[in-house]
Each structure stands twice: as structure tokens, then as C-alpha cells.
BANUDO-313243 format. One record per residue (C-alpha): x, y, z; residue number from 1. Coordinates in steps of 0.5 Angstrom, whole numbers, always signed. Example, Ala and Ser with C-alpha at 12.3 -4.5 7.8 and 13.67 -1.06 7.14 Angstrom:
% residues 2
<marba px="+25" py="-9" pz="+16" num="1"/>
<marba px="+27" py="-2" pz="+14" num="2"/>
END
This chain:
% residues 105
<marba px="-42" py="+99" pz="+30" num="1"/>
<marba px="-42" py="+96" pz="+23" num="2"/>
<marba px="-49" py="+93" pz="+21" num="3"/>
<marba px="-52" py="+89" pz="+15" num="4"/>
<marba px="-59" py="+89" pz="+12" num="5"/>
<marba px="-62" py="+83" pz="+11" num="6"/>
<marba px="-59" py="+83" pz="+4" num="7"/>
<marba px="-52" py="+84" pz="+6" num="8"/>
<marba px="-53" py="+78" pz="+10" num="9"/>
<marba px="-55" py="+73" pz="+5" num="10"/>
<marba px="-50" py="+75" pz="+0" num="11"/>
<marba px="-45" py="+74" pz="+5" num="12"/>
<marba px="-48" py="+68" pz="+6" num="13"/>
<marba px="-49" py="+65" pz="-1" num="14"/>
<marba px="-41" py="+67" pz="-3" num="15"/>
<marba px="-39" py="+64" pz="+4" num="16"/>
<marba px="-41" py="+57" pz="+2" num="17"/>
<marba px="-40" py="+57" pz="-5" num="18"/>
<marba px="-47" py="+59" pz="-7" num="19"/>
<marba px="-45" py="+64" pz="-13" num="20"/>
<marba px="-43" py="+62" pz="-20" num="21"/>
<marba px="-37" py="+65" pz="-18" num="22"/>
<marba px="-35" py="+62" pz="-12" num="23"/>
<marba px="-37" py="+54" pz="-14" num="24"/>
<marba px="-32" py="+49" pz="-13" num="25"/>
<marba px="-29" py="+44" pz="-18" num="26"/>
<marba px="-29" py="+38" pz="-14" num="27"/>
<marba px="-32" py="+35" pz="-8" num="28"/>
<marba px="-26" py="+36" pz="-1" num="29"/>
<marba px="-26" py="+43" pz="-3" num="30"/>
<marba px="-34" py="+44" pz="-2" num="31"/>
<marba px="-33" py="+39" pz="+4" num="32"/>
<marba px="-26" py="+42" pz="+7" num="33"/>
<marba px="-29" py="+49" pz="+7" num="34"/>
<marba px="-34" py="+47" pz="+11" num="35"/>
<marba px="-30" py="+42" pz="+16" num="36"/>
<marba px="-35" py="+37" pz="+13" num="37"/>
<marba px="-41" py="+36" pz="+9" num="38"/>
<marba px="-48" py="+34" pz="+13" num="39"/>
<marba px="-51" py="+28" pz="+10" num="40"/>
<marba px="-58" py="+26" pz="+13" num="41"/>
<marba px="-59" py="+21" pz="+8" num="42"/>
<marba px="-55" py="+18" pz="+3" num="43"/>
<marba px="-57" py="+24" pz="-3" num="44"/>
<marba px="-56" py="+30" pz="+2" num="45"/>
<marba px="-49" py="+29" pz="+0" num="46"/>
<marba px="-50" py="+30" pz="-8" num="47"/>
<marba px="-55" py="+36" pz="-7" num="48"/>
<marba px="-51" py="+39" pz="-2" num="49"/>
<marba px="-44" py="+38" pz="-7" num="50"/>
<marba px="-48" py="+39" pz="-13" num="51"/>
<marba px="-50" py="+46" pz="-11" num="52"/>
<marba px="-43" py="+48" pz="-10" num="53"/>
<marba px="-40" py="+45" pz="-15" num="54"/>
<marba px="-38" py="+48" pz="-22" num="55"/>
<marba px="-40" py="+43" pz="-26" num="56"/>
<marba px="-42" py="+36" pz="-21" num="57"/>
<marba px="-44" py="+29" pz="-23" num="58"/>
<marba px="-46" py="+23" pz="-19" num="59"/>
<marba px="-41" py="+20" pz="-22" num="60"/>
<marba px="-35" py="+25" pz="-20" num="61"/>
<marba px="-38" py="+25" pz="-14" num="62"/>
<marba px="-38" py="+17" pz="-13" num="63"/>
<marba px="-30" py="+17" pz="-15" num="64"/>
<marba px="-28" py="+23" pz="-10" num="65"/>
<marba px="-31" py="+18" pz="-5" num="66"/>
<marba px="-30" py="+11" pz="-6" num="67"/>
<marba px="-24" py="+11" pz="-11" num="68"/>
<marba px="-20" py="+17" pz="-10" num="69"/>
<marba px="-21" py="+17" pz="-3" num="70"/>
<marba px="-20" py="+24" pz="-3" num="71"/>
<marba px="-27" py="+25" pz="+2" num="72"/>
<marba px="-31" py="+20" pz="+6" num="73"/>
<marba px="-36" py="+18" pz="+9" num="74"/>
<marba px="-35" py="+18" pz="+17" num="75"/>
<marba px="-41" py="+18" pz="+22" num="76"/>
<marba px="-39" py="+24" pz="+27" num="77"/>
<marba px="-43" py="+28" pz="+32" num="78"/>
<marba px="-49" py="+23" pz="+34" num="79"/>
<marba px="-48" py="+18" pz="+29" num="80"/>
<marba px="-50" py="+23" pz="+24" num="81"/>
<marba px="-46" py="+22" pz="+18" num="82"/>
<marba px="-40" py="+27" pz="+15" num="83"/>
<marba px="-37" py="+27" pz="+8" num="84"/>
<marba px="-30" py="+30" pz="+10" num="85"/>
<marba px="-24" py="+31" pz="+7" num="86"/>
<marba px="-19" py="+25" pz="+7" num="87"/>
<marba px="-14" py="+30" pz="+11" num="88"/>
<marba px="-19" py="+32" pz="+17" num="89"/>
<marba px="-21" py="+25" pz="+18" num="90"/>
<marba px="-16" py="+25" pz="+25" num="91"/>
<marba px="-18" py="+31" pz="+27" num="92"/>
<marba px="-26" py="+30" pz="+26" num="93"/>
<marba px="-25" py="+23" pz="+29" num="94"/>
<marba px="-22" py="+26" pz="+35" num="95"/>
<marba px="-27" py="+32" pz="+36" num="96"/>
<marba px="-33" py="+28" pz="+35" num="97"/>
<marba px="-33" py="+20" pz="+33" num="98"/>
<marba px="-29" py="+18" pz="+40" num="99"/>
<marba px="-34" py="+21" pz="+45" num="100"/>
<marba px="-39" py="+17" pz="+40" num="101"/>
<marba px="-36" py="+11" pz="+40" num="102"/>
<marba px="-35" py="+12" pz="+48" num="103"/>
<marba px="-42" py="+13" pz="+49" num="104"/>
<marba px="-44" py="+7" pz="+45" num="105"/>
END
């Protein structure tokens, strides 16, 4: 069996989410589809996570991916917790994990 060091891991890792010069995204619904969706604890989560895996992020572009373009949303998902999500996996995050939500509410 195939094992890895610490190391491997960890580049491994930084490559899978966009962590390396050469694997940053231009713009936001890439970052959040290759993930399903970004976590957003409080409102600047959402900024500081896109911002590490962007190629040359600003608030303002952000801003306009997400209340203008509509290109990503805020959506609250899994314990009402809040969700940056590609426009197109929208039916797909609300059945997984919004309806159980809005049930139990």
C-alpha cells in the first residue's frame, strides 16, 4: 500500500483547494463549485476564503459574482449555517441539505 509523508499530504492538500500559485482560480463559482460550496461563518469568511484561492480577488469582484452576476449565492444549508454555492448547484444543495432545514424549523 501506498503511503505518503506529512509532506505529500499537505502539498496535496494546498493543490486540491487552490492553495498554490498555479492552481488559484479567476473567479469566485470556480473556487465555490470545486468544493460544492464555500463555508461562510460570519459574512468575511466568505472573502478570505475566496481570496486565498483566487488569482487576483477583490472585494468588489466578489461582491459582483454574488449580488449582481448571481454567478454564486449565499444560501443557508446544513444547520442553518451559510453556504456561497455556484448558481448551478443551487437544486442540488437545497435538496441535500436546505429541505431537512427548513422541515425541522
Amino acid at each position: 500500500m501506498r503511503t505518503f509523508t506529512v509532506e505529500e499530504r499537505r502539498a496535496r492538500l494546498a493543490v486540491r483547494h487552490h492553495l498554490t500559485a498555479s492552481t488559484k482560480q479567476t473567479d469566485l463559482a470556480s473556487v465555490a463549485r470545486s468544493f460544492v460550496g464555500l463555508h461562510a461563518t460570519d459574512p468575511a469568511t466568505v472573502f478570505l476564503s475566496a481570496a486565498a484561492r483566487m488569482k487576483r480577488p477583490t472585494i468588489d469582484g466578489i461582491e459582483v459574482e454574488i449580488y449582481d452576476e448571481h454567478a454564486a449565492v449565499r444560501l443557508l444549508a446544513m444547520r442553518r449555517t451559510m453556504f456561497i454555492v455556484p448558481s448551478d448547484l443551487i437544486p442540488m444543495v437545497h435538496a441535500a441539505a436546505s429541505q431537512a432545514v427548513a422541515a425541522n424549523s
